[in-house]
Structure formats: structure tokens, C-alpha cells
N, C-alpha and C positions, 0 to 999 in steps of 0.2 A: 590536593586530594591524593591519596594512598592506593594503589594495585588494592589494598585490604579494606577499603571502602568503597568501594562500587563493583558493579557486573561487569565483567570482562568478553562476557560470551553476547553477540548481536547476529541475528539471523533476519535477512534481505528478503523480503516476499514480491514480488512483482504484481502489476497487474493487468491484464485485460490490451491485447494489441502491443505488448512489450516481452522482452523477456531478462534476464538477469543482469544485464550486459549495461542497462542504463543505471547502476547503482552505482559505477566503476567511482565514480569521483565523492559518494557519500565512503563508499568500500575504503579507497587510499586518506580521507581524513581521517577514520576510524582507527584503520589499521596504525596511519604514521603514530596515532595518542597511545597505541597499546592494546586495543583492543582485540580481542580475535572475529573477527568475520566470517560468516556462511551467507553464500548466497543461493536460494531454492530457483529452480529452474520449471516452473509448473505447466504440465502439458497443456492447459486451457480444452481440456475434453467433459469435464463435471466438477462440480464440489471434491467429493470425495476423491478423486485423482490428485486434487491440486493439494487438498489437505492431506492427501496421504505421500505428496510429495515432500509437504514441509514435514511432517513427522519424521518423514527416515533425515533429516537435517538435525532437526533435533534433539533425536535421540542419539548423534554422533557429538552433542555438545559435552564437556566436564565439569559443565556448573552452570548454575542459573544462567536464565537468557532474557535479554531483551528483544522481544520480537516483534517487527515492525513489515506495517504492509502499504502500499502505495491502489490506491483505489481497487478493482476486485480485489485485491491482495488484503485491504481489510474483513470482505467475508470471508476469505479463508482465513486468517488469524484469528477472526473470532471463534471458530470452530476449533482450530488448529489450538490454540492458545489455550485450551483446560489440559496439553501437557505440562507434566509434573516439575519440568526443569523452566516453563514460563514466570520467570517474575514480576513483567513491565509488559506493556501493549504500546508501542507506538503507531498513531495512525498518519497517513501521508495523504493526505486530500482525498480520503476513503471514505469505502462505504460503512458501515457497521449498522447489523440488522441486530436483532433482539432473536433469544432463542422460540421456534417458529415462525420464522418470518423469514421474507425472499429480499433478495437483493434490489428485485422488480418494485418491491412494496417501497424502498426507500425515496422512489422516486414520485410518489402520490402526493400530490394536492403541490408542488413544488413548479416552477417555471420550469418549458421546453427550454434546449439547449441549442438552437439550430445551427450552429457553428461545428457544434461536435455530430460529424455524418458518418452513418456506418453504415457499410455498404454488405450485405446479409445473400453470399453463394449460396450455390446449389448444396443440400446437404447440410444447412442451416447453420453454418460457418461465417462470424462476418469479421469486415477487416473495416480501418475507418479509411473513405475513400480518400485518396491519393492527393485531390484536388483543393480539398480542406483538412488536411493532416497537420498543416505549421498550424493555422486560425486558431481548429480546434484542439488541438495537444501539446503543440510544442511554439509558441507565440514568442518567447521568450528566451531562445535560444538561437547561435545562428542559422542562417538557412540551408549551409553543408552540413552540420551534427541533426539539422532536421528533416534532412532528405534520405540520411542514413537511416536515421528512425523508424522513418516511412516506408521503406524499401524493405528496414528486417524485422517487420513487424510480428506478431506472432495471432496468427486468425484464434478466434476465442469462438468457443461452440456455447452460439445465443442461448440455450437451454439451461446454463447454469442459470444466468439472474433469474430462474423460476426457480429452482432448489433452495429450500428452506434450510438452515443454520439448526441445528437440535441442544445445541447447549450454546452458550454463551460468555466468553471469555472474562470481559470486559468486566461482569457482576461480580465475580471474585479476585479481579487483577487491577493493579493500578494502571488509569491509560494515559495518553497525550496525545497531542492531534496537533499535528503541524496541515491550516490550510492555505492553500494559494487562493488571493483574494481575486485574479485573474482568472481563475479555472473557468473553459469553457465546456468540459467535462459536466458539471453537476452547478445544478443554482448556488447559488453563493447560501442564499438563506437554507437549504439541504443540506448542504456541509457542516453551516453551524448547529441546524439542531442536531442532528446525529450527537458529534459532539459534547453539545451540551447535554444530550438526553444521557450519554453515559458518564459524565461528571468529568469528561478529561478536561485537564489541565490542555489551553489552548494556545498557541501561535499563531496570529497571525501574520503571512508575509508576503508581499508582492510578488506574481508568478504565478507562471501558466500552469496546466494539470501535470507540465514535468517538469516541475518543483524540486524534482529530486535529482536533477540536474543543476536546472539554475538555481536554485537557492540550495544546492547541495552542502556549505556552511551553516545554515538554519537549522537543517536536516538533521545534521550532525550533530549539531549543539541539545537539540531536543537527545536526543538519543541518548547524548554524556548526562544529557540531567534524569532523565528518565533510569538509568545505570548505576549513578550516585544516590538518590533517590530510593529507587528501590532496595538498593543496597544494602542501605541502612534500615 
């Protein structure tokens, strides 16, 4: 494959209890293939913040992008992703609602997750508590990169998963969905319809909801195909 047959440009969406910093090892696979990298830093205060954080990322890109989001991080991409320079949708064990619909809604009629606990401050701020943070997010990693984790996590204001999505990326963008069949994040059976309900081409791969760690060569590999792919 040619520099002049695939998307060079790939921008990093985080989500929900994270922040940029856990992309580092999908980031250095990309980067060593040639690719250019951004990665968005999303305040986790509303939709419209975190999507108006990936905007000003992408409108610093010089050509199509592949734009990929790791759980919340899929409903901002699908919001985020009807910019002009979006070619590709990669999704990373995310959510992806349909335009009018909450992030809240993708979690109806689907198994509780009791593994993944979140523990919801004062001023309606939550963080996942301390005690189940490896169990429920990081299972698969060691127990130092997942204490880290834990420690720099990034509190996400519970009000977004009620904010509805007004357009919808995915209907005019070709997607992919890389999910972790571990994930104690989201029912297993949730992840795939999503997926399947937006026609993404799917990977399945063993690993917890930070997949984008440990299966960070997966991660990758979706992303070079998604890049070559769209490309053409």
C-alpha cells in the first residue's frame, strides 16, 4: 500500500472516565506506519463541548480523516463526524445512537452491567469507583497501568448520556467497530447491535473496555483498513 492510497490523517476521541493519554500505544503504532495523529482531549462537561472539542482537531487536519472514538467517544463522533474532512468512522467498543436519540437510550432492553460502578458526586459528576475500576474497565491490563488509570481518570458530567445526537455521522460515512468481547462496560449483545444496526464492518476481539490498550494492534489494524479503504 502507497502514502497515495489511503488516509494519512487519524484523530483519537476518548471516552467517559479517560482522557487522551490512554491512546499512547494505538498513537506510536500509527505514527511508526506513517500516519499523522491528533488526539482530542474532551472536557467531559456536555455533548456539545466534547464535540466542539474534536471540531477545532479537525479542522487543524490537511486531508481526510479517519475518525475514531472509544465508548462516549462514539457519540461524539457521531455528531462530530458530519465534518467535511470525515471519511471513515472507527468505533472502539462504543456507543453510536441514531440522530435523536441519547446515549441513555442505547442501553434499553440490554443486560445491567454490575461490574462497571460509577460512583455519581455531588454536582452530578461521576467517576467509576476505585474498588471496581480493574473488574470493570481495565481487566486486562496490568494492575500498575491500571491503577494509573484509575487514579487519572477524568469525572464525566452524568448529564451528557441524556443529550440527544441531531445528526448522525455513520448514515453517510463508512464505519468499523472494533469490540471487546470482555467489555464489562456495555452487554456484549449492545455492542453488537449498535454495530450491526449501522452496517459497520466488525471485529471481534478479546479484551476488556480498554481494548485500546490491550488489543491496541487490533485497534490499529482496524484503523489502517478503514484509511485504505476509505481511501479509495
Amino acid at each position: 500500500m502507497t502514502t497515495a492510497d489511503r488516509i494519512t490523517n487519524v484523530v483519537l476521541v476518548h471516552g467517559a472516565f479517560a482522557d487522551g493519554a490512554g491512546w499512547r500505544r494505538v498513537y506510536d503504532l500509527l505514527t511508526a506506519r506513517g500516519y499523522r495523529v491528533s488526539i482530542v482531549q474532551n472536557p467531559l462537561t456536555s455533548l456539545d463541548a466534547d464535540v466542539a472539542a474534536t471540531t477545532r482537531v479537525l479542522d487543524q487536519q490537511d486531508g481526510p480523516v479517519v475518525l475514531v472514538g472509544h465508548s462516549w467517544g462514539g457519540t461524539v463522533i457521531t455528531q462530530a463526524g458530519t465534518h467535511e474532512k470525515v471519511a471513515a468512522l472507527v468505533y472502539v467498543s462504543a456507543l453510536i445512537p441514531d440522530a435523536g436519540e441519547t446515549s441513555a437510550q442505547q442501553y434499553e432492553g440490554f443486560a445491567a452491567t454490575p461490574e462497571f460502578v460509577i460512583d455519581v458526586r455531588e454536582g452530578g459528576y461521576g467517576f467509576l469507583a476505585r474498588d471496581h475500576f480493574r473488574a470493570g474497565f481495565a481487566a486486562d491490563i496490568d494492575e500498575a497501568d491500571a491503577a494509573f488509570l484509575a487514579d487519572s481518570q477524568v469525572p464525566v458530567n452524568m448529564s451528557v448520556f441524556g443529550e440527544a445526537v441531531t445528526t448522525a455521522a455513520w448514515r453517510d460515512t463508512p464505519s468499523w467497530a472494533v469490540i471487546a468481547t470482555e467489555d464489562k462496560a456495555f452487554d456484549q449483545a449492545m455492542l453488537q447491535h449498535m454495530a450491526s444496526r449501522v452496517g459497520a464492518k466488525i471485529t471481534n476481539v478479546p479484551g476488556s473496555h480498554a481494548l485500546f490498550i490491550s488489543q491496541a494492534e487490533t485497534v490499529a489494524n482496524v484503523i489502517e483498513d478503514a484509511a485504505a479503504s476509505a481511501g479509495r
